[in-house]
N, C-alpha and C positions, 0 to 999 in steps of 0.2 A: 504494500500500500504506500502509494508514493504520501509524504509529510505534508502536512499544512501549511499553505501558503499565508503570509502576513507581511503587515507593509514595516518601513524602518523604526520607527517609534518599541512596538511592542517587540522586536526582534534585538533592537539594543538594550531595552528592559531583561530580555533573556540573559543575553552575555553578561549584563552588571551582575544577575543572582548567582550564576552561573561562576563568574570570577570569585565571590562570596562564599559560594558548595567548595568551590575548588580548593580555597584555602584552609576553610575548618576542615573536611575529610582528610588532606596533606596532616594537620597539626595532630590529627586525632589518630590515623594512623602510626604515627611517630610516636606518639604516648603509648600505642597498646605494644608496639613492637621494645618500649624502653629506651628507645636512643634517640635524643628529642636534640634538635640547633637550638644556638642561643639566640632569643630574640626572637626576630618574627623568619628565621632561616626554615624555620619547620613548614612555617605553612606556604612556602614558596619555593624550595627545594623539588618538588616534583617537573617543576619548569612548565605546568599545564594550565597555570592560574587563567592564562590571559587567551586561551585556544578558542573561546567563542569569539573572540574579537577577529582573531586570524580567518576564520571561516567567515568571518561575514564581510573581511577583506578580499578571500578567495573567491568568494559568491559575486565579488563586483569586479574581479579580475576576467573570471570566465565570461562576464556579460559585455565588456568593454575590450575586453584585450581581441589582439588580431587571433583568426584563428591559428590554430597550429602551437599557440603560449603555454608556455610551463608554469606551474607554479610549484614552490619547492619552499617546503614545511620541517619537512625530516632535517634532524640536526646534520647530520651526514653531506645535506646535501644544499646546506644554507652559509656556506662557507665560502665567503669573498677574498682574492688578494689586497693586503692592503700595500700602501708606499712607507711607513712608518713602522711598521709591524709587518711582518710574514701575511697572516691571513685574520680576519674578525667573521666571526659568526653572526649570523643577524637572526630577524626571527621571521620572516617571509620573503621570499626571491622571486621575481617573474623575469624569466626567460625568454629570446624568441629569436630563431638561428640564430643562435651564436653571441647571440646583445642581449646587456642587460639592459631591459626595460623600467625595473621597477626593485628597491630595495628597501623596508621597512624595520622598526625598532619599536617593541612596544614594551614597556616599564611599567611599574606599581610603585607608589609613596604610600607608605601604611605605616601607623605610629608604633609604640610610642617615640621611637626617637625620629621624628621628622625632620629637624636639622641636621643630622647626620648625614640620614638618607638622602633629600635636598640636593646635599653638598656630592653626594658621591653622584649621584642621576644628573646632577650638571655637567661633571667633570667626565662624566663616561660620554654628554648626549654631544658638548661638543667636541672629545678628540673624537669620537667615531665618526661626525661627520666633517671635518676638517679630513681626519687620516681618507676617507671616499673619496672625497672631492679631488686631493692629489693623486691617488688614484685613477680617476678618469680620467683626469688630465695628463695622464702616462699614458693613456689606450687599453688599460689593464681589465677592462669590463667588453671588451669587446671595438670592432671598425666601428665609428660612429656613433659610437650610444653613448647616449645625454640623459640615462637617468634618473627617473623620478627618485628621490630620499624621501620617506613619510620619518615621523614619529609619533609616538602615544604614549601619555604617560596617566593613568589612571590613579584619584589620591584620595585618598580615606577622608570625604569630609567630615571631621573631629573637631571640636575643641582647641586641639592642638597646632589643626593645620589650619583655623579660622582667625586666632587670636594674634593682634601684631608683635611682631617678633623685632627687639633693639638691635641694632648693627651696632660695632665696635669697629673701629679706625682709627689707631692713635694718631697717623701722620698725615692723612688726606679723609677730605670728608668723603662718605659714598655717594652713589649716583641718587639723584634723591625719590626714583623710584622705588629704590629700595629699602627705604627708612619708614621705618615703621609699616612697612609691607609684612603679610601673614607669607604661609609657605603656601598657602594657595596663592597669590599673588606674585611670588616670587617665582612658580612655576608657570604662571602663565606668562610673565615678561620673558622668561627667556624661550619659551616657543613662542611670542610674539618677533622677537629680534632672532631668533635662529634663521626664521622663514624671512624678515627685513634683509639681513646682511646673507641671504641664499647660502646656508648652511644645509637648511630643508627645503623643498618644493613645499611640502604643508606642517605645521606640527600642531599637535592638537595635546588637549587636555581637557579630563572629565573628572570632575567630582564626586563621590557615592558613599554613601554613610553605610556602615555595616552592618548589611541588613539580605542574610538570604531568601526571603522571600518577597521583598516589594519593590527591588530592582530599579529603585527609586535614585536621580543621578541629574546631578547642573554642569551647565553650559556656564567658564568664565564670559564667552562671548561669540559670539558665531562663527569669526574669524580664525579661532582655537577650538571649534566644536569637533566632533568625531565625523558629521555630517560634513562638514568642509572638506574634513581630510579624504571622506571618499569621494566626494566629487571633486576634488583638482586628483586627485588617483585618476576617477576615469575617465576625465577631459584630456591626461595626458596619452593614454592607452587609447583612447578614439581617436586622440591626434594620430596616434603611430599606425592605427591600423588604414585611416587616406595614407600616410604616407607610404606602407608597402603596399595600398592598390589592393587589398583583399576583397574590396567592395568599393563599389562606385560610388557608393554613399551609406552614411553610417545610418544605419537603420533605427528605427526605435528600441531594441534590443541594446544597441552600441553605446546608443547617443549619453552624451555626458547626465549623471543625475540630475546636474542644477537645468538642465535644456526639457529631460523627458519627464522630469517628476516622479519618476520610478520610487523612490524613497518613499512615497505615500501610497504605493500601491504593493500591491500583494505579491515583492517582488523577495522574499526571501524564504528559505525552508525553515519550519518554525523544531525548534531544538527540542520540546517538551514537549 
């Protein structure tokens, strides 16, 4: 029996609950087996927390990409050269002869240490996309190919990551967006300016309060939403596919979300 079709709304409601099941069964597993990570390592050590979101990536790939595109999930096979490093792992690849089309990054901020965490998902979001970017501009992703970088970083809206957080600078003041900025706001500047200074074609960020069953989840802003990030994804992948000529025209199947509106119709397989 082929799954129930549903439009984007109640589909990215899934994935939130979904990342939520994923974390406590990870934590709970690990307590019944005795060997538990410190901190929040246990409920995110499986590497599956964030696998609804990749399918409803891969769900807009197969509908926009040219035909004949790879997509590539398996750790095995999500492995890029880099110019600074040997090779980086990512967590979605689309492929297509030989070019890469499309490479993705999806994260989690989850308390209690937020400022820690924060600090390391900046420092990981921009060398990865600095070390790509040299990268491509070596030829190392393939003849020709320009591209797309996504990010996602999805953060436990708490208390923690609501309340303004003080900077400390003995010798220069800071940039004064980040004074008195929370760690939600600090995560949305810098996918704000990653995507400004073209680190990433899109970055996005979503908030979700820890709740496995109401999949309940904010938008700092449209421009950082999860809905942006797939539609300039499949604006870029309709662009590619006029440019190899698969179709004389992109069809309502193809066409970018923000053009067909797809996102509001019953365009996804429903998970539950």
């Amino acid at each position: 029996m082929k799954p129930q079709r549903i439009g984007f709304e109640p589909r990215l409601r899934q994935a939130v609950r979904a990342f939520w099941t994923s974390r406590s069964s990870a934590t709970a597993k690990q307590l019944a087996s005795g060997r538990v990570d410190q901190g929040n390592r246990s409920a995110v050590t499986s590497g599956k927390t964030l696998d609804s979101f990749r399918t409803m990536i891969a769900e807009g790939v197969k509908r926009n990409g040219p035909a004949g595109v790879e997509i590539h999930r398996d750790k095995s096979m999500v492995v890029l050269p880099g110019f600074f490093r040997p090779t980086k792992q990512w967590d979605l690849l689309v492929v297509h002869e030989g070019r890469l089309l499309a490479a993705l990054e999806l994260k989690s901020l989850c308390g209690p240490s937020f400022g820690y965490n924060a600090n390391n998902r900046c420092e990981e979001a921009l060398g990865s996309a600095y070390d790509f970017r040299k990268a491509q501009s070596e030829g190392l992703f393939g003849p020709g190919a320009a591209p797309f970088l996504g990010y996602f970083i999805l953060i436990e809206d708490d208390v923690g990551s609501r309340e303004t957080v003080t900077t400390r600078s003995p010798h220069f003041p800071t940039d004064p967006g980040f004074q008195g900025a929370s760690y939600q706001r600090r995560m949305h500047l810098m996918c704000e300016r990653m995507v400004q200074h073209q680190l990433y074609a899109s970055a996005s960020v979503l908030c979700a309060p820890k709740s496995s069953t109401t999949g309940d989840y904010t938008n700092l802003s449209a421009r950082t939403s999860f809905r942006q990030l797939l539609t300039r994804l499949a604006s870029h992948l309709a662009s590619e596919t006029e440019v190899e000529k698969i179709a004389d025209t992109v069809n309502e199947a193809q066409a970018p979300y923000g053009e067909s509106g797809l996102l509001n119709d019953e365009c996804y397989d429903s998970e539950e």
